[in-house]
VONU-846878 format. One record per residue: residue number from 1; residue in three letters; x, y, z of N, C-alpha, C in turn. Coordinates in nm, 4 decimals. Each point is the difference from the previous one (the first is absolute). Example, Ala and Ser with C-alpha at 12.3 -4.5 7.8 and 13.67 -1.06 7.14 Angstrom:
BEGIN
   resi   resn        npx        npy        npz       capx       capy       capz        cpx        cpy        cpz
      1    ala     1.3190    -0.5690     0.7800    -0.0890     0.1190     0.0000     0.0900     0.1200     0.0000
      2    ser    -0.0350     0.1050    -0.0720     0.0820     0.1190     0.0060    -0.0770     0.1090     0.0730
end
This chain:
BEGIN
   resi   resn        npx        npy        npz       capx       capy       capz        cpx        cpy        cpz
      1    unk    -4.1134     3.2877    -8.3934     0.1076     0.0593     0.0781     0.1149     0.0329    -0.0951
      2    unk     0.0363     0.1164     0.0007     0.1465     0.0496    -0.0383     0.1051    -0.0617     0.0007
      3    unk     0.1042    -0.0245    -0.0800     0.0908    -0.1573     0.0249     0.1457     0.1381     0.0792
      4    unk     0.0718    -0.0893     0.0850     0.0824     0.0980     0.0948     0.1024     0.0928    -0.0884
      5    unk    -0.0161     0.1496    -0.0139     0.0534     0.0937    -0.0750     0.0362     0.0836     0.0974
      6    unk     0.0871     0.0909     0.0075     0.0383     0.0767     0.1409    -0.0978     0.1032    -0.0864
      7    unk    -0.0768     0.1354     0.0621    -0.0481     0.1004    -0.0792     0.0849     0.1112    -0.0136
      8    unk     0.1155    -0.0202     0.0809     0.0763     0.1094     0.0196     0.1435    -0.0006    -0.1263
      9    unk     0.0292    -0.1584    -0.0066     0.1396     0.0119    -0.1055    -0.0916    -0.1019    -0.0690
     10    unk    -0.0699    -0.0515    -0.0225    -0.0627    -0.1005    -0.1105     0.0632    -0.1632     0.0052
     11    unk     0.0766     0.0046     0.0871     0.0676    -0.1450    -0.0117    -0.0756    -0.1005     0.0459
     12    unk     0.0305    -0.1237    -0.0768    -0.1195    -0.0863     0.0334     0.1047    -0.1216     0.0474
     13    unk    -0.0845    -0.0661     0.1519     0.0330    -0.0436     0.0734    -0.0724    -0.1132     0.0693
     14    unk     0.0946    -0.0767     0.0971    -0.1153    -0.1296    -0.0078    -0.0224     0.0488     0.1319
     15    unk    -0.1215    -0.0886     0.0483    -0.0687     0.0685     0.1006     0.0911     0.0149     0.1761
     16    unk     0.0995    -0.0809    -0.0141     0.0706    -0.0313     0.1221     0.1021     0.1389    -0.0271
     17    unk     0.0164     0.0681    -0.0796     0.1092     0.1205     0.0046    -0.0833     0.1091     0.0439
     18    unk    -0.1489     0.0247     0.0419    -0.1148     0.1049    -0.0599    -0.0897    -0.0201     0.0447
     19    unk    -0.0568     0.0750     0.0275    -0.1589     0.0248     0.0710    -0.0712     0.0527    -0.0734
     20    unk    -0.2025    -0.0299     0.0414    -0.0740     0.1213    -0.0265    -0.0034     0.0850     0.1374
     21    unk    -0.0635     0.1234    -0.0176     0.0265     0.1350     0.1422    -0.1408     0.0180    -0.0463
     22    unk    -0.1230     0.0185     0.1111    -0.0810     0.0243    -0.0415    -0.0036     0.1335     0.0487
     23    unk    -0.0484     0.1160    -0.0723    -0.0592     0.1700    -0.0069    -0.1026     0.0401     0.0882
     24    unk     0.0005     0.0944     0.0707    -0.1202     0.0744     0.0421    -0.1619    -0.0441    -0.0859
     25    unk     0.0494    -0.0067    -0.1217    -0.1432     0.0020    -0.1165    -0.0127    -0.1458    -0.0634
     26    unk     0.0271    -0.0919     0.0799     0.0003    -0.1752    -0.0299    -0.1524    -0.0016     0.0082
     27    unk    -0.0199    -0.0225    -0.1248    -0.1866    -0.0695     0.0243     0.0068    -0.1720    -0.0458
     28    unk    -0.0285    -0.0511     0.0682     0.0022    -0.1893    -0.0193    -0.0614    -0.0208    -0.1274
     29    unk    -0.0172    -0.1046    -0.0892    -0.0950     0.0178    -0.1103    -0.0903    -0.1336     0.0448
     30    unk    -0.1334     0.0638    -0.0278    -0.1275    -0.0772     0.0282     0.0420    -0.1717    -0.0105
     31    unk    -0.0872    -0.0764     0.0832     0.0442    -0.1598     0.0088    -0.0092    -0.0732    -0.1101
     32    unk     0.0731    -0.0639    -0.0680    -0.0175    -0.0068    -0.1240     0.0475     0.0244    -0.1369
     33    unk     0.0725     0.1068     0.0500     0.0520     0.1504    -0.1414     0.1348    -0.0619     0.0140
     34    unk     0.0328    -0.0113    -0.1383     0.1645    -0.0207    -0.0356     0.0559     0.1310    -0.0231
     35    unk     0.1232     0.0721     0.0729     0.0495     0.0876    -0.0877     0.1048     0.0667     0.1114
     36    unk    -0.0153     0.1087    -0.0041     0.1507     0.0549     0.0929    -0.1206     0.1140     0.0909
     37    unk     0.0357    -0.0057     0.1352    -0.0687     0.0803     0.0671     0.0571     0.1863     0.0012
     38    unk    -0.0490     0.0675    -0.0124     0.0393     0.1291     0.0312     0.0753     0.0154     0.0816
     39    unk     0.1058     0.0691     0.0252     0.0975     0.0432     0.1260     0.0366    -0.0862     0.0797
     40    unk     0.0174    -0.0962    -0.1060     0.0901    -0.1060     0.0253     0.1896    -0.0403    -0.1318
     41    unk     0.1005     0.0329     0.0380     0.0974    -0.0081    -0.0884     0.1002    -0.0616     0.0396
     42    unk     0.0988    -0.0822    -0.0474     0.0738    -0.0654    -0.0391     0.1302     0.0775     0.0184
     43    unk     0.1080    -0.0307     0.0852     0.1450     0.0661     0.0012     0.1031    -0.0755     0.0499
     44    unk     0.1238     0.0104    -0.0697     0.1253    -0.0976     0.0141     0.0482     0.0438     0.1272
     45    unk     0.0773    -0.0908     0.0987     0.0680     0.0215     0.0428     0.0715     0.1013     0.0483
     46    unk     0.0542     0.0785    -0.1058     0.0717     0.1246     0.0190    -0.0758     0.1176     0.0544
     47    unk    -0.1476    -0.0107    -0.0730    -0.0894     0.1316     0.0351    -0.0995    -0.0452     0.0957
     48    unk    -0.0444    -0.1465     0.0659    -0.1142    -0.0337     0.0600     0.0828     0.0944     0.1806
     49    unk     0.0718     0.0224     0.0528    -0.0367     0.0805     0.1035    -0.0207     0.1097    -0.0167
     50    unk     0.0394     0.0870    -0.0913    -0.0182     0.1318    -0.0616    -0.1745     0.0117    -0.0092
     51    unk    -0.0539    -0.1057    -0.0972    -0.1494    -0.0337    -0.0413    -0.1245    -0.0363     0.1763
     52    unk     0.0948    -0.0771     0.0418    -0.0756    -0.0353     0.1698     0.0076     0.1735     0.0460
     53    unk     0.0837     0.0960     0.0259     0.0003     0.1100     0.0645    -0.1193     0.0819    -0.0498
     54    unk    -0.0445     0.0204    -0.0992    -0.1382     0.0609    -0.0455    -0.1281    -0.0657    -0.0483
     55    unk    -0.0300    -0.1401     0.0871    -0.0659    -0.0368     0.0138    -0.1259     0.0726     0.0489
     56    unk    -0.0108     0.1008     0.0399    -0.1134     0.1081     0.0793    -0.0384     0.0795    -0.1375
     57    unk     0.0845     0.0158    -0.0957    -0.0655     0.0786    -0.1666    -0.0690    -0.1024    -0.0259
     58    unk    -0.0504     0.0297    -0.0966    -0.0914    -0.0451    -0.1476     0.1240    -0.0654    -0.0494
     59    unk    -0.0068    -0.1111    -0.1396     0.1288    -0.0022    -0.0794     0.0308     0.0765    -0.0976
     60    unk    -0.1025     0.0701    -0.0054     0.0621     0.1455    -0.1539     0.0835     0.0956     0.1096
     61    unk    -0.0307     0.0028     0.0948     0.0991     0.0983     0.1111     0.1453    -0.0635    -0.0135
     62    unk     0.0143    -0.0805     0.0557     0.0863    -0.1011     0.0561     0.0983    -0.0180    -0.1213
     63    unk    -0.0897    -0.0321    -0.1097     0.0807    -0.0448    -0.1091     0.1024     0.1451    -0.0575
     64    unk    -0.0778     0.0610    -0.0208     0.0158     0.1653    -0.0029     0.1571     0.0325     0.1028
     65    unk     0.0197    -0.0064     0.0743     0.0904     0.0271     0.0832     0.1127    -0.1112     0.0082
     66    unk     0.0077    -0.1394    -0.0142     0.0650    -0.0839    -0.0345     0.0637    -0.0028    -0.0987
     67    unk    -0.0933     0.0870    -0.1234     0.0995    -0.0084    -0.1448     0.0762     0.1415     0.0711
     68    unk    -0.0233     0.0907    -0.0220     0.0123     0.1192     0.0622     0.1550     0.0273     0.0214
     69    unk     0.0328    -0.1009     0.1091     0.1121    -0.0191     0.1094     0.0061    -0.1489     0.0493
     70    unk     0.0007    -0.0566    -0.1231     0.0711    -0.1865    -0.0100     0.0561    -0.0068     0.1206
     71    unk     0.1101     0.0736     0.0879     0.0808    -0.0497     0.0751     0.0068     0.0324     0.1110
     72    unk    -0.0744     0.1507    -0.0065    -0.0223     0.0655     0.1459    -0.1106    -0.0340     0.0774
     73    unk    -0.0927    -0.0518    -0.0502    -0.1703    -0.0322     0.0332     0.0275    -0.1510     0.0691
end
């Protein structure tokens, strides 16, 4: 698993400031598998309702439009 990084400003955060948002394109990883699941990401505080609102994209969408417009999204 990814240690908590916002993807949008990079700030790293402990888990009580921050969420993961899971993506349209979240695939679980097989039972067993250590590692970070797909369309699954990590965001502070500041950007996790921005990040919850395009929950229905993929995260290359999502992410895409979040850097985009940090403040309007």
């Amino acid at each position: 698993m990814k240690p908590p990084v916002c993807r949008v400003c990079a700030k790293r955060f402990s888990m009580k400031d921050g969420e993961l948002v899971r993506f349209a394109n979240f695939v679980p990883l097989p039972e067993h598998m250590v590692g970070h699941p797909r369309g699954l990401e990590w965001f502070c505080g500041e950007h996790l309702e921005s990040a919850k609102a395009l929950e229905n994209l993929s995260s290359s969408e999502a992410l895409g439009r979040l850097r985009s417009h940090p403040k309007d999204k």
